[in-house]
N, CA, C and O atoms as a CHARMM CRD file, in Angstrom:
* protein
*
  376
    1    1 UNK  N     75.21300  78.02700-113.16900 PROA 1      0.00000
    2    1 UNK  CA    75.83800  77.75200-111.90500 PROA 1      0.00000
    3    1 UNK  C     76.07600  76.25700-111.72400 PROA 1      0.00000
    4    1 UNK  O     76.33800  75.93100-110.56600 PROA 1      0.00000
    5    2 UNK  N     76.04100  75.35600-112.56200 PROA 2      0.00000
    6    2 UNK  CA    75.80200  73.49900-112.87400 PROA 2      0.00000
    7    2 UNK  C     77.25800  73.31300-111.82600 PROA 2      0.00000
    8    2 UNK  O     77.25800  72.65200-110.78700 PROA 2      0.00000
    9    3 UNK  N     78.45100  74.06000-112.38300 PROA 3      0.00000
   10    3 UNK  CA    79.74300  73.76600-111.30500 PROA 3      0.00000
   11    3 UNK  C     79.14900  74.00700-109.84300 PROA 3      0.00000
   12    3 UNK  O     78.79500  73.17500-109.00700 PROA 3      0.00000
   13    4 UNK  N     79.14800  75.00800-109.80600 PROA 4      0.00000
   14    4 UNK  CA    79.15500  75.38700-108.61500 PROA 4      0.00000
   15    4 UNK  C     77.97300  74.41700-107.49700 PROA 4      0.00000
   16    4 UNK  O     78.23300  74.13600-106.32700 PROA 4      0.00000
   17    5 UNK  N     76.79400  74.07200-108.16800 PROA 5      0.00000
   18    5 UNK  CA    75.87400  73.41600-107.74200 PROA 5      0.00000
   19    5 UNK  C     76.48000  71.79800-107.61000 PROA 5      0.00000
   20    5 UNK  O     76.06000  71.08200-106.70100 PROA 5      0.00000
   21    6 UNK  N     77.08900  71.49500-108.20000 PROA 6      0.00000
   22    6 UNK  CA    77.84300  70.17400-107.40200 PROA 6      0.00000
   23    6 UNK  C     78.66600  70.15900-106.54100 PROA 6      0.00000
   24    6 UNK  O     78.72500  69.22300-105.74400 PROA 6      0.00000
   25    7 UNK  N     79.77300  71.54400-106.48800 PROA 7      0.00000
   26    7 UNK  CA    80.68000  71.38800-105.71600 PROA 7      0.00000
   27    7 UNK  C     80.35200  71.89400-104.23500 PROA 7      0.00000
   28    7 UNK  O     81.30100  71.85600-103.45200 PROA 7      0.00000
   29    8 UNK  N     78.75300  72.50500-103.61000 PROA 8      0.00000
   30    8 UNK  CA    78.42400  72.66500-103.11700 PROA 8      0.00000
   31    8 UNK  C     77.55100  71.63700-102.12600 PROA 8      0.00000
   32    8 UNK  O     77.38400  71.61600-100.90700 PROA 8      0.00000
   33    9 UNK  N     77.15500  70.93700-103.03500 PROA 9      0.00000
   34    9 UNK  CA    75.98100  70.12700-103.10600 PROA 9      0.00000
   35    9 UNK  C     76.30800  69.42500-101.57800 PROA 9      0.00000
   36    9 UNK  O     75.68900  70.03400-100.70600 PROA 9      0.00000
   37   10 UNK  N     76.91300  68.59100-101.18000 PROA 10     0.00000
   38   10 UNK  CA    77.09200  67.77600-100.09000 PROA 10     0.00000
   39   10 UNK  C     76.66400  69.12200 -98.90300 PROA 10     0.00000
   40   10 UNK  O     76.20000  68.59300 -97.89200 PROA 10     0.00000
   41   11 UNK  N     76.69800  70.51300 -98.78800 PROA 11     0.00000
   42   11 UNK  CA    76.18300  70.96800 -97.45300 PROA 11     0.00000
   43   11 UNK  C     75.60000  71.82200 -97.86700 PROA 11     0.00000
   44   11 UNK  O     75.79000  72.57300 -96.91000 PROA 11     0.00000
   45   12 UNK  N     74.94100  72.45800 -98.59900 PROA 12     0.00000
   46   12 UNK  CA    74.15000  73.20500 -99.03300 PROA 12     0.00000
   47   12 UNK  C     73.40200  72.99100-100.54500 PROA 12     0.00000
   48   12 UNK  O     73.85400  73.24100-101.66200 PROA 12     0.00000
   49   13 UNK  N     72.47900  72.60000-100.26900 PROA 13     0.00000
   50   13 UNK  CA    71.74000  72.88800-102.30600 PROA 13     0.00000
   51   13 UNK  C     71.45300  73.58800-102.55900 PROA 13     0.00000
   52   13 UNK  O     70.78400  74.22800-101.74800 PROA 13     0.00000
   53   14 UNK  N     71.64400  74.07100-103.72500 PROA 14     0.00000
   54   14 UNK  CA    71.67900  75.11400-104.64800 PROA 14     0.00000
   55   14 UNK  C     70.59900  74.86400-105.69600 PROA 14     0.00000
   56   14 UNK  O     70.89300  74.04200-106.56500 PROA 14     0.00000
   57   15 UNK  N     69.37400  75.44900-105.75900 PROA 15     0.00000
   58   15 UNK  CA    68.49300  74.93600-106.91800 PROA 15     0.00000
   59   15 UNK  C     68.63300  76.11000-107.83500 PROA 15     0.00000
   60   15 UNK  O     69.00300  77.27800-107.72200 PROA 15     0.00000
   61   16 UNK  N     68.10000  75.17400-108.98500 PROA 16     0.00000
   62   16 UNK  CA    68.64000  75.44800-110.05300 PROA 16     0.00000
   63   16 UNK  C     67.78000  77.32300-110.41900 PROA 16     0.00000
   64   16 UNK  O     66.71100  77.76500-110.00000 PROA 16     0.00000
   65   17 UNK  N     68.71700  77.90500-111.23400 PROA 17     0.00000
   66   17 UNK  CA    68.44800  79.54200-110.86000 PROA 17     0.00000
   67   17 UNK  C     67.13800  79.16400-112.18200 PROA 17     0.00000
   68   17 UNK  O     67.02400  78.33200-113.08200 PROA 17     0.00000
   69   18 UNK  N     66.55900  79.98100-111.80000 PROA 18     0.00000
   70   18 UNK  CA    65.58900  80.81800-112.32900 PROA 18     0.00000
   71   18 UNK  C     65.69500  81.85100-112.94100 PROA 18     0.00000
   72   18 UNK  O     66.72300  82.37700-112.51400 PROA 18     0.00000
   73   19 UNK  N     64.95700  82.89000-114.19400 PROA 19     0.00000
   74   19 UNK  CA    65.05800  84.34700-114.20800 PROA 19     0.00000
   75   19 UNK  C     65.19400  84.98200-112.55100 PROA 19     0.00000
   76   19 UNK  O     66.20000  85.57100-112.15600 PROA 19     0.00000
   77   20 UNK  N     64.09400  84.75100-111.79100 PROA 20     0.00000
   78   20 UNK  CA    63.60300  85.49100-110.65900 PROA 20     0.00000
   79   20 UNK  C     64.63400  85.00400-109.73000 PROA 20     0.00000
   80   20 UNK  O     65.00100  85.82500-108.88900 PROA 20     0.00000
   81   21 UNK  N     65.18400  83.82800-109.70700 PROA 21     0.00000
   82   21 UNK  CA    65.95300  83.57100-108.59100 PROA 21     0.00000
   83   21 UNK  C     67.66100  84.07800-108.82900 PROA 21     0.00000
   84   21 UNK  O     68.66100  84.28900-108.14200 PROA 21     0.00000
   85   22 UNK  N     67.34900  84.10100-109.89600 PROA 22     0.00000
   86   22 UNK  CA    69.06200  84.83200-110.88300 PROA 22     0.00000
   87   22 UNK  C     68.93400  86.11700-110.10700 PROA 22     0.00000
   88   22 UNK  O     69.73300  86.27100-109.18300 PROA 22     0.00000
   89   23 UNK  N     67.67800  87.45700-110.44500 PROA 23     0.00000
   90   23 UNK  CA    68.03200  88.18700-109.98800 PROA 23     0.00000
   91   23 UNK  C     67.36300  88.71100-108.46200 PROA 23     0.00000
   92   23 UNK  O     67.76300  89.75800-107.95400 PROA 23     0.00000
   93   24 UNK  N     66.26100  87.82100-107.77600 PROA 24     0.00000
   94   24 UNK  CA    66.41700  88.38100-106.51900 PROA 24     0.00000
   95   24 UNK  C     66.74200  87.07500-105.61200 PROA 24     0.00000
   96   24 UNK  O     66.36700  86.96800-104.44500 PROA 24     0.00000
   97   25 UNK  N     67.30000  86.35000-106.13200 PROA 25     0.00000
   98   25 UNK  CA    67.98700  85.27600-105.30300 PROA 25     0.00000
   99   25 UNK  C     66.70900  83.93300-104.58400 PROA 25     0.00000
  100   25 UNK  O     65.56900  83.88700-105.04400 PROA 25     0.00000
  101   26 UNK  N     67.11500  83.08800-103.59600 PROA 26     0.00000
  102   26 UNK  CA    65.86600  82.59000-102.92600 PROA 26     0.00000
  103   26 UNK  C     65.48700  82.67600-101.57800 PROA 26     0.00000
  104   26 UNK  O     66.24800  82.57700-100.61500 PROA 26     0.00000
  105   27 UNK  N     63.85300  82.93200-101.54500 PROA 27     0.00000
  106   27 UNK  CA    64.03900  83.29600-100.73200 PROA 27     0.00000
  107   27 UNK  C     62.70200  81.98600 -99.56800 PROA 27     0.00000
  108   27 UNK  O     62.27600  82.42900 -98.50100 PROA 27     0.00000
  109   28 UNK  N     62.33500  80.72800 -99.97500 PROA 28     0.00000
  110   28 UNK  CA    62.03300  79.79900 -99.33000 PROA 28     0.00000
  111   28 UNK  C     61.71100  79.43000 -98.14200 PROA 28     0.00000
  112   28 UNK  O     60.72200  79.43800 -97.40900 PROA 28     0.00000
  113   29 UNK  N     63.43400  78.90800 -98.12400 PROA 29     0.00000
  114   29 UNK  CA    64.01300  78.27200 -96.95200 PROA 29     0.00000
  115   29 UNK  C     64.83100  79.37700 -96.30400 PROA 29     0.00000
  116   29 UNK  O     65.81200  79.83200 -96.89100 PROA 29     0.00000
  117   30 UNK  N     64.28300  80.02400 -94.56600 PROA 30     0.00000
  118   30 UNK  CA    64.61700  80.80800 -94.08300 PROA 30     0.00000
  119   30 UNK  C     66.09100  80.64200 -93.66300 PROA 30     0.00000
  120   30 UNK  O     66.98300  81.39300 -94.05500 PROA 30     0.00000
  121   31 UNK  N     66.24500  79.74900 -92.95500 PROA 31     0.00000
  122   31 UNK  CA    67.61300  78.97000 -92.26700 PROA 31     0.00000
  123   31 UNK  C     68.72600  78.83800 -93.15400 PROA 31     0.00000
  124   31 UNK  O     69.89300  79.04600 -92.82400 PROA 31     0.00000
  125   32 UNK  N     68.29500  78.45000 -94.41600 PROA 32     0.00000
  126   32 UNK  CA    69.84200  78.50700 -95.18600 PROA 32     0.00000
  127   32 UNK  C     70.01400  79.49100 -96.50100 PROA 32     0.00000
  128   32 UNK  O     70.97000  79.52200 -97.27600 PROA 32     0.00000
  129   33 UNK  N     68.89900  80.22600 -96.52500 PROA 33     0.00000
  130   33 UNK  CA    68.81200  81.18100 -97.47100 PROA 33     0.00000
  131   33 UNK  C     69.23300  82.29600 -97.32400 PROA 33     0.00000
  132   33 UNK  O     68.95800  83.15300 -98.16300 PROA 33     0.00000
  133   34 UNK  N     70.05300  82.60400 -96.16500 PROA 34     0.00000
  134   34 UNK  CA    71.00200  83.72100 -96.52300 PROA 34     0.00000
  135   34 UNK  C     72.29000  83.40300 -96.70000 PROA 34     0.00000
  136   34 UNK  O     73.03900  84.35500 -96.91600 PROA 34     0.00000
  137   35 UNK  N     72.84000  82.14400 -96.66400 PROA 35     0.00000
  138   35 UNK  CA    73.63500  82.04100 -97.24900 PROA 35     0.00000
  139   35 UNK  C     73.91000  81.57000 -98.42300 PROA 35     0.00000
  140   35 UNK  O     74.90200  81.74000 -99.13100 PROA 35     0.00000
  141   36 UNK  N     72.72200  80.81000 -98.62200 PROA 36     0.00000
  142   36 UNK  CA    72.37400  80.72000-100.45300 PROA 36     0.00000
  143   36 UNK  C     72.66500  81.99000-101.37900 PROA 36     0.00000
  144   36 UNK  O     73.29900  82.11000-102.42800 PROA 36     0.00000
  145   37 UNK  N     71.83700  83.03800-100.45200 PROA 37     0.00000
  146   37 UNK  CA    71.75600  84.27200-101.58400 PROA 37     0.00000
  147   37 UNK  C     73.49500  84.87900-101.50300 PROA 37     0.00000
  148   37 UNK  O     74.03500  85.58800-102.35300 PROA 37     0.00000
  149   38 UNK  N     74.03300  84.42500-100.40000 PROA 38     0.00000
  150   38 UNK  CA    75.33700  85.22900-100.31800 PROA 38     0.00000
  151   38 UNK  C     76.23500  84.50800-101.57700 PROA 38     0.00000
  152   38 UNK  O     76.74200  85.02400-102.57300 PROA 38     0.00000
  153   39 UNK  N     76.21700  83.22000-101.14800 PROA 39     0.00000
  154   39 UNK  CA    77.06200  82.41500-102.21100 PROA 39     0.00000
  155   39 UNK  C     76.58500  83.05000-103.72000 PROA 39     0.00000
  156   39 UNK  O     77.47200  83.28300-104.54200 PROA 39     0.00000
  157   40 UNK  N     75.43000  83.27300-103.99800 PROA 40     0.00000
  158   40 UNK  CA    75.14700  82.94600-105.26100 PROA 40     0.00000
  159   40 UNK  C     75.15100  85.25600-105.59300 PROA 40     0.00000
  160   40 UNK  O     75.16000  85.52400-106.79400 PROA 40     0.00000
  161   41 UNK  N     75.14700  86.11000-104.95300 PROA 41     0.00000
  162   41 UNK  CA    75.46400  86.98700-105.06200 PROA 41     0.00000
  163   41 UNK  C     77.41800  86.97200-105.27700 PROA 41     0.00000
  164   41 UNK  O     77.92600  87.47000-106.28100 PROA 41     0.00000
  165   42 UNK  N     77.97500  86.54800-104.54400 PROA 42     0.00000
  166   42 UNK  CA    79.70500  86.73900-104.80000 PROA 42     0.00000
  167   42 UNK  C     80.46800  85.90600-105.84900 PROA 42     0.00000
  168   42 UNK  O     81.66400  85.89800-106.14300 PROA 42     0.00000
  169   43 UNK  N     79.19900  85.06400-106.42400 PROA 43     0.00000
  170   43 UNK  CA    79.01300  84.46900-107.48400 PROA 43     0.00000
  171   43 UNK  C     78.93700  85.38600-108.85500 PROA 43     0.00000
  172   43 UNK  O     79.73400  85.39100-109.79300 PROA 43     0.00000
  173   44 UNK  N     77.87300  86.07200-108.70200 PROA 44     0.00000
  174   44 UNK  CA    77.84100  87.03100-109.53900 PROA 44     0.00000
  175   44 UNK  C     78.47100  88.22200-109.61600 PROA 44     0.00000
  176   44 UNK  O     78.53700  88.72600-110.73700 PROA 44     0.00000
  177   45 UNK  N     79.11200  88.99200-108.39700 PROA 45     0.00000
  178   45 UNK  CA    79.91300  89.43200-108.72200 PROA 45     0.00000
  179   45 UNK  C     81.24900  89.06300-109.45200 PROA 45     0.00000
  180   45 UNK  O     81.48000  89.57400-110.54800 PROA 45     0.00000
  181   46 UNK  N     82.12300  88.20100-108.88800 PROA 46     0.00000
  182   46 UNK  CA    82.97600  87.25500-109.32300 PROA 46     0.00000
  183   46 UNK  C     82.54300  87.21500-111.50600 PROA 46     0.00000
  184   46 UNK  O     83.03100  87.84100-112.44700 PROA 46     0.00000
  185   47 UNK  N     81.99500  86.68400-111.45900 PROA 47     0.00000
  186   47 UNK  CA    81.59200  86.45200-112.83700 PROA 47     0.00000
  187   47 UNK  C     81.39700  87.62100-113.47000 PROA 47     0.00000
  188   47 UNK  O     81.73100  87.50800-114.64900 PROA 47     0.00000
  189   48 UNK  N     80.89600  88.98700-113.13100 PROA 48     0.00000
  190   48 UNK  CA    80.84700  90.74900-113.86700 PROA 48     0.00000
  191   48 UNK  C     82.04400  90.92700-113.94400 PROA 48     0.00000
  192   48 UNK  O     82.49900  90.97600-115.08600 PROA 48     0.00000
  193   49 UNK  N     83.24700  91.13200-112.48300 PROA 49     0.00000
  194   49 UNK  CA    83.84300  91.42300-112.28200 PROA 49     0.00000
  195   49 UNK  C     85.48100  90.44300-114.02400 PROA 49     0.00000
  196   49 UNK  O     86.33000  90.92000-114.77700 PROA 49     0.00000
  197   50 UNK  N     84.94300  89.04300-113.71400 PROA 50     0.00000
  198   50 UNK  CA    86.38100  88.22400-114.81000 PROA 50     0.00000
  199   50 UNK  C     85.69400  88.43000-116.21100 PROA 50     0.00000
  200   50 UNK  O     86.22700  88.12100-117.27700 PROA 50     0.00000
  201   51 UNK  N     84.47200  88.97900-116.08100 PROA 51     0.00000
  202   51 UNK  CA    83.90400  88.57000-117.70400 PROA 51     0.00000
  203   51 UNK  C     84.82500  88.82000-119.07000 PROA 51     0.00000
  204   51 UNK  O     84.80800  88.17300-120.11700 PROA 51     0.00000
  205   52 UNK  N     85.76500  90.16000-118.65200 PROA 52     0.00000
  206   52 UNK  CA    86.03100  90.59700-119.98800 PROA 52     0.00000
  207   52 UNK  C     87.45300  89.35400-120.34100 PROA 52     0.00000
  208   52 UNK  O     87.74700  88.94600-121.46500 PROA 52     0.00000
  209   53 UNK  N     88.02600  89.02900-119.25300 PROA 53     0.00000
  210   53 UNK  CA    89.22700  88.02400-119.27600 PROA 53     0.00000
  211   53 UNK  C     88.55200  86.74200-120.17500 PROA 53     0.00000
  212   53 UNK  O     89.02900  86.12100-121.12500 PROA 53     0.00000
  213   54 UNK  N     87.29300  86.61200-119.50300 PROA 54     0.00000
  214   54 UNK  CA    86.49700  84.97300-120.00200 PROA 54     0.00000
  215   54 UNK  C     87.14200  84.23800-119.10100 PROA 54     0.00000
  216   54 UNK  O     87.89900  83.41800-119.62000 PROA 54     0.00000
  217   55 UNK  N     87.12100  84.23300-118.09500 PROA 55     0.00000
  218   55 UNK  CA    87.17300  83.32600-117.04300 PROA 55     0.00000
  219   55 UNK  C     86.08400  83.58100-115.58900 PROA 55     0.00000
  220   55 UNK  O     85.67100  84.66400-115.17400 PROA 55     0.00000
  221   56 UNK  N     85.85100  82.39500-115.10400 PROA 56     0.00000
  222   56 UNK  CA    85.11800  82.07100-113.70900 PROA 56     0.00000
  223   56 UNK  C     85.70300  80.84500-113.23500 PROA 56     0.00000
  224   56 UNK  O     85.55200  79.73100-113.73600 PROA 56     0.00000
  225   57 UNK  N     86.45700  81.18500-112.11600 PROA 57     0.00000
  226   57 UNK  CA    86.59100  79.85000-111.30200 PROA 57     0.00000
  227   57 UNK  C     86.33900  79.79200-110.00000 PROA 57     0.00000
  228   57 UNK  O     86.47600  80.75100-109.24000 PROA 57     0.00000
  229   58 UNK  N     85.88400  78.45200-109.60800 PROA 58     0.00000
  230   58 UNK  CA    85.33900  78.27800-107.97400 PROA 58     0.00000
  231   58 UNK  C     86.32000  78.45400-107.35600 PROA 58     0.00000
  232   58 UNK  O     86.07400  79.09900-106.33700 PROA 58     0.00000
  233   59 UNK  N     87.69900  78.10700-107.50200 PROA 59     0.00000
  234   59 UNK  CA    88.17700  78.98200-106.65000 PROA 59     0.00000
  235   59 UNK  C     88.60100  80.51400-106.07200 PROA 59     0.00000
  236   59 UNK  O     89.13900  80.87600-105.02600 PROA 59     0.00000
  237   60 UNK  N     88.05600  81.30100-107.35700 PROA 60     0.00000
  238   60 UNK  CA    87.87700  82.46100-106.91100 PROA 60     0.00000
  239   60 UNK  C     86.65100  82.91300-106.26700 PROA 60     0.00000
  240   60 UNK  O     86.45800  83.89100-105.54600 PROA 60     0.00000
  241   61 UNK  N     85.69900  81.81200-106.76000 PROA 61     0.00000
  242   61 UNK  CA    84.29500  82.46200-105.57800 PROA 61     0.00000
  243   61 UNK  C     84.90400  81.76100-104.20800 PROA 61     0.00000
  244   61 UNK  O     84.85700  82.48500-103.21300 PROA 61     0.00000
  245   62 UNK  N     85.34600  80.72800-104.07100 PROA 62     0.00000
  246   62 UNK  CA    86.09900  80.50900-102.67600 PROA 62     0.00000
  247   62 UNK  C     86.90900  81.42900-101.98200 PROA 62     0.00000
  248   62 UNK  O     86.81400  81.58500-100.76500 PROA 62     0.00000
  249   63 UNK  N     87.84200  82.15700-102.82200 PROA 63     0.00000
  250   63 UNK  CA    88.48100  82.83900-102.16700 PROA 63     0.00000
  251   63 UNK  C     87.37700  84.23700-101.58200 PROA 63     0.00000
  252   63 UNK  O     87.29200  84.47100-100.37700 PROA 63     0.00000
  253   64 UNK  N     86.94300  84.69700-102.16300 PROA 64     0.00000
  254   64 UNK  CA    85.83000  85.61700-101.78500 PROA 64     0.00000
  255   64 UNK  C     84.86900  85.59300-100.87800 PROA 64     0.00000
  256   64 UNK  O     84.49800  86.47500-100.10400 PROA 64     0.00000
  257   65 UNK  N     84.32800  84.02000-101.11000 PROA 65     0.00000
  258   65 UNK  CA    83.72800  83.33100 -99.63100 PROA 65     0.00000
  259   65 UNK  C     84.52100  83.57200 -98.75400 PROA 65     0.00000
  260   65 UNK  O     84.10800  84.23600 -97.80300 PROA 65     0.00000
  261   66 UNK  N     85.61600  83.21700 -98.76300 PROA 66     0.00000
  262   66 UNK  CA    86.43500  83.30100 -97.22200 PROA 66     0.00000
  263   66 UNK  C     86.43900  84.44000 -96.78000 PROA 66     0.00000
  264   66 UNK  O     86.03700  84.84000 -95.68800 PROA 66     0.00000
  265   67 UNK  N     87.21400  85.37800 -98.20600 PROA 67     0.00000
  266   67 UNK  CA    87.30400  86.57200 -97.05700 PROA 67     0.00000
  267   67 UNK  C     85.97700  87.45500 -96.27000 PROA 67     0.00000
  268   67 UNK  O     85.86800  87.78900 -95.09000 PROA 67     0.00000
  269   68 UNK  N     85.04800  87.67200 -97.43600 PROA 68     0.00000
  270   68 UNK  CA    83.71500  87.95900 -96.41100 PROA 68     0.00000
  271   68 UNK  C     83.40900  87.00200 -95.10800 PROA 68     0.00000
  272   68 UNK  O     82.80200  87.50500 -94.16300 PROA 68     0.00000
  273   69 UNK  N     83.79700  85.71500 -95.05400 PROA 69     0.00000
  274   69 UNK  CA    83.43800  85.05100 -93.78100 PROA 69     0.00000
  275   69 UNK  C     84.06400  85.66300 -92.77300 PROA 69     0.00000
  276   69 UNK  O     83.52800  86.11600 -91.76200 PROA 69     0.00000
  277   70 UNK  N     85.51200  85.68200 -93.12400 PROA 70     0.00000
  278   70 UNK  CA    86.32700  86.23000 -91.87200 PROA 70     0.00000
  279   70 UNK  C     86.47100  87.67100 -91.96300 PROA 70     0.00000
  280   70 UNK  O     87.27500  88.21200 -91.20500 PROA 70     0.00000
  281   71 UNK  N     85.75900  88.41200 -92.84000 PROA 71     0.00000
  282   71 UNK  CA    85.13400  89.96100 -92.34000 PROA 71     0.00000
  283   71 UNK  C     84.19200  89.47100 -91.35100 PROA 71     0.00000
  284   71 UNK  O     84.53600  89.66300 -90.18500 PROA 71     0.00000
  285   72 UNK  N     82.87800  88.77500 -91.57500 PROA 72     0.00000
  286   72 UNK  CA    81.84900  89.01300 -90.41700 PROA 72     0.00000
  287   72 UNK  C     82.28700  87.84100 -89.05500 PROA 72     0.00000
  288   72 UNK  O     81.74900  87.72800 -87.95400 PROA 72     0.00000
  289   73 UNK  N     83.26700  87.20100 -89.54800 PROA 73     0.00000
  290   73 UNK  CA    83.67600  86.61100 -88.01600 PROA 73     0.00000
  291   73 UNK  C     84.06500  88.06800 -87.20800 PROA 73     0.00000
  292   73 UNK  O     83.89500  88.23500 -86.00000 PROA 73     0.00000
  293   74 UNK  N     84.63500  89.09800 -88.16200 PROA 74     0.00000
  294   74 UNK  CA    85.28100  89.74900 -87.19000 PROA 74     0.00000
  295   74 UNK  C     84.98400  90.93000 -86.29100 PROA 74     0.00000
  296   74 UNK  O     85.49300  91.58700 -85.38300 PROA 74     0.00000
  297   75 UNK  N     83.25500  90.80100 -87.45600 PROA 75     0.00000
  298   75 UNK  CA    82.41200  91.48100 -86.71100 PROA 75     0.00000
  299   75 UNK  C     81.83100  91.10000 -85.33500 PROA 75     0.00000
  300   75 UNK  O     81.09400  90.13400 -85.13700 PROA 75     0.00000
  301   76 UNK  N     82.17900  91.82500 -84.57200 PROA 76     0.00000
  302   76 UNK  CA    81.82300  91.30800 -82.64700 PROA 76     0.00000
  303   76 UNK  C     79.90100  91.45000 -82.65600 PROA 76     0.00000
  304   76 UNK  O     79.31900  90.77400 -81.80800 PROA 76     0.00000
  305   77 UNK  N     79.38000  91.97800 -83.23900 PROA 77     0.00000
  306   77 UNK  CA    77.98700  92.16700 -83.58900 PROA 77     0.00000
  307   77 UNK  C     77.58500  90.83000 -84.34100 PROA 77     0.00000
  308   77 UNK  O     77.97500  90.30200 -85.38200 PROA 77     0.00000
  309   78 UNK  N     76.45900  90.44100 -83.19100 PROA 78     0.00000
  310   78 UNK  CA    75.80900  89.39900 -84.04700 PROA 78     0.00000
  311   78 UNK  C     76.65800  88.01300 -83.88400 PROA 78     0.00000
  312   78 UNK  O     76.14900  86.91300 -84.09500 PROA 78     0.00000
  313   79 UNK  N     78.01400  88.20000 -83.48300 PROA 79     0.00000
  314   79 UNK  CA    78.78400  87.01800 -84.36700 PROA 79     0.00000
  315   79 UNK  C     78.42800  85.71400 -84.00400 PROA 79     0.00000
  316   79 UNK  O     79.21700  84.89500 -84.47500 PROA 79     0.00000
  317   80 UNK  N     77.55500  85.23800 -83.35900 PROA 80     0.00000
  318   80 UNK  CA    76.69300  83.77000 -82.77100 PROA 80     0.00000
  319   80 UNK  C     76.12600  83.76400 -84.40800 PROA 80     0.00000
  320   80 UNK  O     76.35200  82.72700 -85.03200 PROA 80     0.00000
  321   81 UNK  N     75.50500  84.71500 -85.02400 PROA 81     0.00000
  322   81 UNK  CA    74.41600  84.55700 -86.27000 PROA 81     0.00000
  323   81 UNK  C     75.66300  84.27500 -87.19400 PROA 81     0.00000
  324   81 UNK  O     75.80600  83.09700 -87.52100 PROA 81     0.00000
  325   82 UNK  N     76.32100  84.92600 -87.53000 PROA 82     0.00000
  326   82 UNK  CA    77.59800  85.11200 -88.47000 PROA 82     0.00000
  327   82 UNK  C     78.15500  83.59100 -88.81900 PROA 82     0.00000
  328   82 UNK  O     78.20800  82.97200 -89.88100 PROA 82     0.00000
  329   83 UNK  N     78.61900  83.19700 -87.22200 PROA 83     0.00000
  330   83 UNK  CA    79.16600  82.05700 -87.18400 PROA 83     0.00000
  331   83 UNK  C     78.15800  80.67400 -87.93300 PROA 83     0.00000
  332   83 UNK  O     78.35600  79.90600 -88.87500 PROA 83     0.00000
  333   84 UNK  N     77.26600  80.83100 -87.15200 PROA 84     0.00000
  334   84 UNK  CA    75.68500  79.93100 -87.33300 PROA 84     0.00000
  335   84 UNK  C     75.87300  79.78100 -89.00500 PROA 84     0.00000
  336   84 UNK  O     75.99400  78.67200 -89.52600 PROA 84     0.00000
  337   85 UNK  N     75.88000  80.74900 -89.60000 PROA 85     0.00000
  338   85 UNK  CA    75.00400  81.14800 -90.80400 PROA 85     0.00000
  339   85 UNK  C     76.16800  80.19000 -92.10100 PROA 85     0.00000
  340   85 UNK  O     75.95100  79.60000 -93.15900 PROA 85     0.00000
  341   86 UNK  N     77.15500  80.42200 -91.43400 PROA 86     0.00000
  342   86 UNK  CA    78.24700  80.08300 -92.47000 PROA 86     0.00000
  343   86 UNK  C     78.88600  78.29900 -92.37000 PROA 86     0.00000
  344   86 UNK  O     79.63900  77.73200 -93.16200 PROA 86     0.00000
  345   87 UNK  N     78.22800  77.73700 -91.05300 PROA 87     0.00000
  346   87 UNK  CA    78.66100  76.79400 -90.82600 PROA 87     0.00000
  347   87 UNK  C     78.54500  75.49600 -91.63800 PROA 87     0.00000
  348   87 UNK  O     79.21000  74.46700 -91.51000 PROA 87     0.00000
  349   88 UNK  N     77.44200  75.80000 -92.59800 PROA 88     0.00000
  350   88 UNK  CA    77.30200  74.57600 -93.22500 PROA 88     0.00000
  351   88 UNK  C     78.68000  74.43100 -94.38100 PROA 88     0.00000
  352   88 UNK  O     79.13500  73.40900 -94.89400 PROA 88     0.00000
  353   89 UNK  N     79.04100  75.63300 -94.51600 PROA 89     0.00000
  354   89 UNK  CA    80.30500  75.23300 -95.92200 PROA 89     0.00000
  355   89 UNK  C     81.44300  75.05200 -95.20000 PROA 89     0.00000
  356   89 UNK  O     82.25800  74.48900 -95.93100 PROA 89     0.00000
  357   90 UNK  N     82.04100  75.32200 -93.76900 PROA 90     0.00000
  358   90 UNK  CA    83.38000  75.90200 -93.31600 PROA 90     0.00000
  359   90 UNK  C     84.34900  74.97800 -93.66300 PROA 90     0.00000
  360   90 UNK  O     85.46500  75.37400 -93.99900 PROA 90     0.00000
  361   91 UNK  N     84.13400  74.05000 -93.63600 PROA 91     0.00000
  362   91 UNK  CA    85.01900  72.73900 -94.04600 PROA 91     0.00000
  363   91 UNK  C     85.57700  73.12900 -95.48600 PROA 91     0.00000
  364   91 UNK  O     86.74800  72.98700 -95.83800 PROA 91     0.00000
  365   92 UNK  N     84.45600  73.68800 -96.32200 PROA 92     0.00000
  366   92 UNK  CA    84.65700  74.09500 -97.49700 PROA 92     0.00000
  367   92 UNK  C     85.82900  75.44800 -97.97300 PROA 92     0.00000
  368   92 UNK  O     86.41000  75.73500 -99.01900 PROA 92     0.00000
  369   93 UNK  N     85.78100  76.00500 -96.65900 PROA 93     0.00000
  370   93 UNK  CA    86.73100  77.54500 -96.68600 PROA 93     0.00000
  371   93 UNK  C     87.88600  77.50200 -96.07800 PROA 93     0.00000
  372   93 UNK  O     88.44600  78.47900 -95.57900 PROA 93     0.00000
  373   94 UNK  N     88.42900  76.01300 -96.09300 PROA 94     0.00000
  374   94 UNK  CA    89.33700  75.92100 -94.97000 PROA 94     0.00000
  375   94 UNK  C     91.01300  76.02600 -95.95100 PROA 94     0.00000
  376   94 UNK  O     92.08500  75.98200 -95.34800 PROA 94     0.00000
């Protein structure tokens, strides 16, 4: 994840994966760790999903970020948490 962990880096850190953190993500830091695990789950999908092509690019985990963001913006449930949760990258999804 070395890309992705820089291009993140200025509003969220990303430490470096682990076996255990590869597959159940982290779970630490309460406040920004669900969106850690989100990023780094659509991450991995993204990457199953291009493997056989041999490609991964951040801008396709971007594009994927977005659209799940503006699925749960559009969820009326919760959406104070939704909003909250995603705010540290938005600049990033713009």
């Amino acid at each position: 994840m070395g890309g992705s962990t820089k291009f993140f880096r200025s509003k969220v850190i990303l430490a470096d994966l682990t076996p255990q953190s590869a597959i159940l993500g982290w779970y630490q830091e309460k406040r920004v760790c669900v969106l850690k695990n989100q990023i780094l789950l659509i991450f991995k999908m993204i990457v199953y999903k291009d493997r056989e092509m041999g490609i991964c690019s951040v801008g396709r985990v971007l594009n994927k970020l977005k659209m799940v963001r503006s699925i749960e913006y559009d969820i009326h449930t919760n959406n104070e948490y939704n909003r909250n949760k995603w705010e540290p990258i938005n600049d990033l999804l713009i």
